[in-house]
C-alpha positions as a printed Julia matrix, in Angstrom:
416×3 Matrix{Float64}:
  22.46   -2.67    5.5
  26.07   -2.62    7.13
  25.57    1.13    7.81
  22.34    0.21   10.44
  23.14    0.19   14.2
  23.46   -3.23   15.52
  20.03   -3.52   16.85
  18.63   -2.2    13.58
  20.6    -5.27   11.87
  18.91   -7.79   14.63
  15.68   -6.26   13.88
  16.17   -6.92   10.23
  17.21  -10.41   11.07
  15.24  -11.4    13.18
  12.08  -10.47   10.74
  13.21  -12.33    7.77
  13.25  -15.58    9.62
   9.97  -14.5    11.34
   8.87  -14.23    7.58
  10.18  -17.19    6.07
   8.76  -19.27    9.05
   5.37  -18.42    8.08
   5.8   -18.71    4.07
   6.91  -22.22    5.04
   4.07  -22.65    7.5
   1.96  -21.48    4.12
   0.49  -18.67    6.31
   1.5   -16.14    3.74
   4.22  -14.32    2.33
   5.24  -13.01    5.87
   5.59   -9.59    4.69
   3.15   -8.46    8.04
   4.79  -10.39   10.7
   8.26   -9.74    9.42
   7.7    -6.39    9.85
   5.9    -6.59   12.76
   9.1    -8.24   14.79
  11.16   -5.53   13.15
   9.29   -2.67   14.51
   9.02   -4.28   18.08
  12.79   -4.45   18.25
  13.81   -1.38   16.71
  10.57    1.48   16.25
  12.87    3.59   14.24
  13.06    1.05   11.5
  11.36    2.27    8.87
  13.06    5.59    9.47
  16.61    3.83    9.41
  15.47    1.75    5.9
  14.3     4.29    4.13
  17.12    6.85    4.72
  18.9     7.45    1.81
  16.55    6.13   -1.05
  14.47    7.95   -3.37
  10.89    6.8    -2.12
   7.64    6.84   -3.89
   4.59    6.12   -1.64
   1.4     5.43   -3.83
  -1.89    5.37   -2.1
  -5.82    5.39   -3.3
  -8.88    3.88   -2.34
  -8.69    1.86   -5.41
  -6.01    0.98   -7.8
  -2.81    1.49   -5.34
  -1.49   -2.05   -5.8
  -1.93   -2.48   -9.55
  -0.34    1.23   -9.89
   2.59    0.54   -7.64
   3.31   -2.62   -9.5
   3.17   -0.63  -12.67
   5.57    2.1   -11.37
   7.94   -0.5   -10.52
   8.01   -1.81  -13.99
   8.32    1.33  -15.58
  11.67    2.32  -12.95
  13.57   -0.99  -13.51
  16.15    0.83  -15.99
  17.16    2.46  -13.25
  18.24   -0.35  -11.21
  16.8    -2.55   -8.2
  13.85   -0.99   -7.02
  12.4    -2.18   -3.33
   8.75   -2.51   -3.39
   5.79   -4.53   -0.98
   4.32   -5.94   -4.57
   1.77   -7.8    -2.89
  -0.4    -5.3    -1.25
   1.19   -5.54    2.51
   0.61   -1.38    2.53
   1.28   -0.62    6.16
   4.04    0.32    8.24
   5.29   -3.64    8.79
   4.64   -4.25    5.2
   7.05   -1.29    3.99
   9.64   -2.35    6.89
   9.47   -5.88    5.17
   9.73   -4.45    1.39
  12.57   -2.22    2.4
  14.56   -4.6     4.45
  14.02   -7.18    1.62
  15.58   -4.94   -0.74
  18.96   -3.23    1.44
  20.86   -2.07   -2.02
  17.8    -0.67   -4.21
  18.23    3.14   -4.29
  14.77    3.41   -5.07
  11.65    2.27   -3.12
   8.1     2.03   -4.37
   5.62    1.53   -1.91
   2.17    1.11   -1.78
   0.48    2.88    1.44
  -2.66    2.67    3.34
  -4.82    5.67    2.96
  -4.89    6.14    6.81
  -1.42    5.4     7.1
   0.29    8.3     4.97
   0.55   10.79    7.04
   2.52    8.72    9.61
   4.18    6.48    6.27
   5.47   10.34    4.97
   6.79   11.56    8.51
   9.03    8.43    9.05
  10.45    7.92    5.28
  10.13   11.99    4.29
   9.04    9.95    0.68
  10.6    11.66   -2.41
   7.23   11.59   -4.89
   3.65   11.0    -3.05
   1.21    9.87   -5.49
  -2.27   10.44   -4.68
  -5.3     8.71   -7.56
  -8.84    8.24   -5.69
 -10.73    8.46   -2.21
 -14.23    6.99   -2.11
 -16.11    5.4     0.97
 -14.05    2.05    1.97
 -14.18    0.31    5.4
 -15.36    3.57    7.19
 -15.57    0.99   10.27
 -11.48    0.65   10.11
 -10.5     4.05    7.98
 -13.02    6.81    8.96
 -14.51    9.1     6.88
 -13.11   10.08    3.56
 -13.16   13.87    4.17
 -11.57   13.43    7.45
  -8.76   11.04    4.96
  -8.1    13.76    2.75
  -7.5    16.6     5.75
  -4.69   14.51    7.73
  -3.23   14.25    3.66
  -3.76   17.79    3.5
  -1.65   18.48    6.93
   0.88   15.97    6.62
   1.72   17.12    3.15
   2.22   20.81    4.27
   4.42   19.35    7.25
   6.69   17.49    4.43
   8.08   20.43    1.8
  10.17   18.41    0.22
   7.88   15.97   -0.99
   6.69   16.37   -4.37
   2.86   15.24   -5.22
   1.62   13.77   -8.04
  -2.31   14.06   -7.65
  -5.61   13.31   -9.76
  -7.35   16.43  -10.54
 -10.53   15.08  -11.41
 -11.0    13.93   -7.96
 -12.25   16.6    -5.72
 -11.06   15.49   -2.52
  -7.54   14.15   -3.54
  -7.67   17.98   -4.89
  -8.06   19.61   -1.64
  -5.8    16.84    0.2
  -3.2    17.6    -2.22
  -3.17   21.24   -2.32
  -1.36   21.97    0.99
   1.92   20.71   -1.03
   4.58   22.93   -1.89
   5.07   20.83   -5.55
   2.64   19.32   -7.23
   2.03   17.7   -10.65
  -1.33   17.45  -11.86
  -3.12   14.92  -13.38
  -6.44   14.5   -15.29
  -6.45   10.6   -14.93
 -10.49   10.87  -14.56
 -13.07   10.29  -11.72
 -15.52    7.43  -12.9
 -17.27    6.92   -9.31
 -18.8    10.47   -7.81
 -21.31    9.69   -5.66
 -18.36   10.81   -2.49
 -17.72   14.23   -4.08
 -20.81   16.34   -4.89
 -19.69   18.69   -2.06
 -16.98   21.42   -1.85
 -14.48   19.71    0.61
 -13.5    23.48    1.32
 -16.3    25.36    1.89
 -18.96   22.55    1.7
 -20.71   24.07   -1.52
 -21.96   22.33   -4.26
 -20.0    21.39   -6.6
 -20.77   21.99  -10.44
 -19.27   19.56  -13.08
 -18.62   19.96  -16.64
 -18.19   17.27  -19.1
 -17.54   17.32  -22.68
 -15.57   15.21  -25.53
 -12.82   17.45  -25.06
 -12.43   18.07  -21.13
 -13.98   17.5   -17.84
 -14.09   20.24  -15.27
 -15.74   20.91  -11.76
 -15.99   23.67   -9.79
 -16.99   25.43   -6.52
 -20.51   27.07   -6.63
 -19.84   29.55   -3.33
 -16.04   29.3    -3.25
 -12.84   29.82   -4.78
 -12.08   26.01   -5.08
 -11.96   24.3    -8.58
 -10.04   22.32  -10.7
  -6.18   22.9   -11.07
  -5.19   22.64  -15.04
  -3.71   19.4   -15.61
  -0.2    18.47  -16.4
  -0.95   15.39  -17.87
  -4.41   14.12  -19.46
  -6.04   10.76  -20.54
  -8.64   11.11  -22.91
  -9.91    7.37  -24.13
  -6.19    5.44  -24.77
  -4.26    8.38  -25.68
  -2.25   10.3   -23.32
  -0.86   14.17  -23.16
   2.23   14.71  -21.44
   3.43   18.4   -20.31
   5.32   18.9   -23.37
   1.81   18.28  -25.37
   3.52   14.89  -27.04
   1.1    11.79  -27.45
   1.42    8.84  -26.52
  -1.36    5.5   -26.47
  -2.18    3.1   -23.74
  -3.75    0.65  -26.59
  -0.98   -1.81  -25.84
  -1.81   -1.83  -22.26
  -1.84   -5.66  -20.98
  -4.37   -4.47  -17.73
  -8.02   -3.89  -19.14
 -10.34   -1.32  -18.48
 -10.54    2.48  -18.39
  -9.51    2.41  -14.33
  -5.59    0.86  -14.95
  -5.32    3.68  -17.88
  -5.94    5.75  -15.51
  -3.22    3.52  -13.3
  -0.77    3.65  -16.29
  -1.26    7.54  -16.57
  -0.53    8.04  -12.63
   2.69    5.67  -13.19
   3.99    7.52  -16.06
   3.44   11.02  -14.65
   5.84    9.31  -11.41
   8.54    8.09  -13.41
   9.12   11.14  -15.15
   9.8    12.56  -12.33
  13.05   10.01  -11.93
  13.68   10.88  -15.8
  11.91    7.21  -17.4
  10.03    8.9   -20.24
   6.82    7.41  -22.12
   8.23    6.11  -24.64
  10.91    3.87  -22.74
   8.11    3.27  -19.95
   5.38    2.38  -21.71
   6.51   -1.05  -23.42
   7.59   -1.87  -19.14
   3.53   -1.5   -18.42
   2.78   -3.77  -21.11
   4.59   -6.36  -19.63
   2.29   -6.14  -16.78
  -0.13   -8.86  -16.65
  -1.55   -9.15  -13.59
  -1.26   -7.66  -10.31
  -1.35  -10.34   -6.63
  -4.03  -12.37   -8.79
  -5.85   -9.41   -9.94
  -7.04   -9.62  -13.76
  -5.7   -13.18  -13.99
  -7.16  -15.81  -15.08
  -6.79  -19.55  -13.82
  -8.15  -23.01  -15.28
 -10.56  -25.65  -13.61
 -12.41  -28.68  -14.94
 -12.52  -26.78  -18.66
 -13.45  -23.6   -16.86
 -11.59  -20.4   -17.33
 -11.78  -18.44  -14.22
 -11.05  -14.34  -14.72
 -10.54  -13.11  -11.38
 -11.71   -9.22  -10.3
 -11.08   -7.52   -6.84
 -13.66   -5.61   -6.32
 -13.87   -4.3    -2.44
 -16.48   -1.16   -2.53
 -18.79    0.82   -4.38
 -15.95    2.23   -6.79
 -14.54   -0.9    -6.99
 -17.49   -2.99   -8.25
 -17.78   -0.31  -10.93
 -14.43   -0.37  -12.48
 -15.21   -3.88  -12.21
 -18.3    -4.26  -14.12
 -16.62   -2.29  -17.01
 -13.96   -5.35  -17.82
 -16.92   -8.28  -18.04
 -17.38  -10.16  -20.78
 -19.86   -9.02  -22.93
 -24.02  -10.22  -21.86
 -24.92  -12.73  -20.96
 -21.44  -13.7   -19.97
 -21.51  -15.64  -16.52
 -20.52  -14.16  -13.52
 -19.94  -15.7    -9.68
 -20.14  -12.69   -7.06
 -18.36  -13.83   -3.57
 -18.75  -11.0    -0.9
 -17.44  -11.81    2.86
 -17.24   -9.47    6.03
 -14.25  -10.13    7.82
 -12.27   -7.74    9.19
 -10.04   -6.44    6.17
 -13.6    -6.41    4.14
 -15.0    -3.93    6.88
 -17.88   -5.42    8.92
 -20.11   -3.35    7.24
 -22.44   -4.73    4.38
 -24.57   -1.86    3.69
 -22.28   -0.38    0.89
 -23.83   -3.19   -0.78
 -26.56   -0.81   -1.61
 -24.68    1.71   -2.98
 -23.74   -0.48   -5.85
 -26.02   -0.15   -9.56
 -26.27   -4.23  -10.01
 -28.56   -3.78  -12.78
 -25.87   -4.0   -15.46
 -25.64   -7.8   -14.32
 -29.39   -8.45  -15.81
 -29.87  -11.23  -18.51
 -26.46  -12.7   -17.17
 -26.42  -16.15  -15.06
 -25.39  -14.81  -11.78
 -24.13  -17.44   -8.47
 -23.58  -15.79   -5.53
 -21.21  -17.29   -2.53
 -19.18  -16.01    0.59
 -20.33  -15.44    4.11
 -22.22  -12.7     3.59
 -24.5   -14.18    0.36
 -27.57  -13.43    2.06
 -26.92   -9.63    2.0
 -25.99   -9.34   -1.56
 -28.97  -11.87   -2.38
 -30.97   -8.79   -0.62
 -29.14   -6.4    -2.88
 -29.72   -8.4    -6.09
 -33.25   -9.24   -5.97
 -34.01   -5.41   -4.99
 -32.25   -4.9    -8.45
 -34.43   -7.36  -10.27
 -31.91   -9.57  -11.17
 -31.73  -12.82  -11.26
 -29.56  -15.62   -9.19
 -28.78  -18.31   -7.71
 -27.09  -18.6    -3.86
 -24.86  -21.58   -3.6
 -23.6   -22.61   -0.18
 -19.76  -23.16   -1.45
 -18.26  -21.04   -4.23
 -16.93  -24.37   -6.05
 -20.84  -24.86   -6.89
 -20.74  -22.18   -8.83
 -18.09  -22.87  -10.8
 -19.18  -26.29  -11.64
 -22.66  -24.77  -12.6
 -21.33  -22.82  -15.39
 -20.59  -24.89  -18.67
 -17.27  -25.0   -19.6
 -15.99  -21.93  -21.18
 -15.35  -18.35  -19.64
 -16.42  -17.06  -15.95
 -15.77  -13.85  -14.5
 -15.56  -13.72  -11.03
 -15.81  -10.96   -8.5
 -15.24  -10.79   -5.12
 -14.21   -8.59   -2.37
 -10.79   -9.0    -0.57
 -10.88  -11.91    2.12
 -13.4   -14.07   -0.88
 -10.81  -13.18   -3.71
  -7.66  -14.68   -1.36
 -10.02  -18.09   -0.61
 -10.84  -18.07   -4.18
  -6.74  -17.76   -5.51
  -5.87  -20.12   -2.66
  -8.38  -22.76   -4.03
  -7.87  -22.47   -7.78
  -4.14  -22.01   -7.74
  -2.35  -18.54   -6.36
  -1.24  -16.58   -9.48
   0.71  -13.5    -9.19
């Protein structure tokens, strides 16, 4: 940190008070408006931080925070790594991680989707790791394809950045393939309803599943699947040598953070962690800012799922308790939900039939809509502690989307 000009040092100094004024205020952990005050004293922060670490930026529609948390577990043998563990994912947040962090040599940081192509220019990140891009907040981010092109761009403007990308995506395909050095992953694709069409030639595109392998491919173009590096196939895992390895002792449930855990691993080989050192580090990992955790009230154990679009709600549904387990659904539309409700639709709810379901949040009415078009059955409350209270003690799985999950871990006790 002694090695920043003076006004870089003012900027950093100025930020961390910023930031512990507003953890004691309890207005959060401060990461934003550290950063914020940073970056209005010095705009070549960032730049000046990350300059002379080896930087992993880690970005996804879904998944990005849980894998990020996972990559830093699986890098701690190689010293102090800097990371923005609770999901600040912008430019301020990264500022904030960085500056929190002046002797880690290594950085891991979770980025944006919109944001990498500026995030890349300013740090010129070591390893980029791309999992996932389905529709999310299309009011704030734009349109997925539209995602995946400035990824495509800024990754041919940065050589010296090495990709590791999920080949069973289609459009993290094409957004990676501009890169001079890429590592290929099958980590799997479990939502599809965003990539039926040839992001290159606009084609369809024809998919091939079987016990062994999954494949896709262009119908009018040259575009297709690259052969993966490294595969997940159930819990077991393939590396580029062809050695095995299993994710059975994976803490995180659910077939999405395998695919997390297989995106990590593939990363920290790159720094020279391999599985078998790495893979007791993920196991340690619990739960991720609240996600997967589970808190107690009035007898009641609450499991708590983020679940923020289509894709989301998915991955989501695979990790409930079996039927009729309870479940309380919580959906608001503030601005880092997207104003937008109409995904709603887009989600199959009738996997929640025979289960008592309570729906809460400001936006209850729409996903009452959504429900009853699904035939299945609930019961609006007006405050989300109604719900809980409903349900005899015992287990209840709760989802909710981003703004609803922070009120809910704010009210039942913040667990990271």
């Amino acid at each position: 940190m002694s090695d920043l000009p003076l006004r870089s040092q003012l900027a950093v100094a100025l930020g961390r008070t910023a930031a512990k004024m507003s953890r004691m205020a309890g207005r959060g952990d401060g990461s934003v408006i550290g950063g914020r005050i940073g970056l209005r004293l010095d705009p070549e922060l960032l730049t000046r931080l990350a300059k002379d670490r080896k930087l992993v930026l880690v970005s996804a529609t879904n998944g990005k925070t849980t894998t990020t948390r996972l990559i830093t577990s699986a890098m701690t043998p190689l010293g102090e790594v800097a990371t923005n563990a609770f999901g600040a994912n912008m430019p301020t947040g990264h500022v904030s991680a960085l500056a929190s962090a002046p002797t880690a040599r290594y950085g891991v940081l979770e980025c944006d989707e919109k944001y990498v192509p500026m995030v890349l220019r300013e740090t010129g990140a070591n390893i980029v790791a791309l999992m996932n891009l389905s529709r999310d907040q299309m009011d704030r981010a734009a349109e997925i394809w539209l995602l995946a092109g400035k990824w495509r761009r800024a990754l041919e403007a940065s050589p010296n950045s090495h990709v590791i990308a999920n080949c069973d995506d289609p459009l993290v395909t094409w957004g990676a393939s501009s890169a001079k050095s890429v590592t290929w992953v099958a980590a799997g694709q479990h939502w599809r309803e965003d990539s039926w069409c040839c992001p290159e030639c606009g084609g369809p595109l024809d998919r091939q599943d079987t016990d062994e392998d999954s494949d896709w491919a262009c119908r009018q173009c040259h575009f297709r699947r690259p052969r993966p590096d490294w595969a997940l196939k159930g819990d077991q895992i393939t590396g580029p040598d062809g050695r095995a390895f299993s994710l059975a002792q994976l803490s995180l449930p659910g077939r999405a953070n395998r695919s997390n855990a297989l995106i990590a691993l593939a990363v920290v080989a790159q720094f020279g962690v391999p599985p078998e050192q790495a893979l007791p580090l993920l196991s340690q990992v619990r739960s991720v800012a609240g996600r997967y955790t589970t808190v107690e009230h009035e007898g009641r154990t609450l499991r708590l799922l983020l679940s923020k679009n289509p894709a989301g709600w998915l991955e989501a549904f695979d990790v409930l308790q079996p039927a009729p387990g309870p479940v309380a659904l919580s959906i608001n539309a503030q601005g880092p939900d997207g104003r937008d409700t109409s995904w709603l639709w887009d989600v199959d709810y009738r996997i929640l039939r025979g289960r008592p379901v309570w729906i809460a949040g400001e936006r209850r009415i729409d996903l009452a809509a959504r429900l009853e078009a699904a035939d299945v059955s609930f019961t609006v409350v007006d405050d989300f502690d109604q719900a809980v209270m409903a349900v005899p003690p015992g287990h209840l799985d709760v989802i909710a989307n981003y703004t609803a999950f922070q009120n809910i871990r704010t009210r039942y006790g913040r667990v990271v």
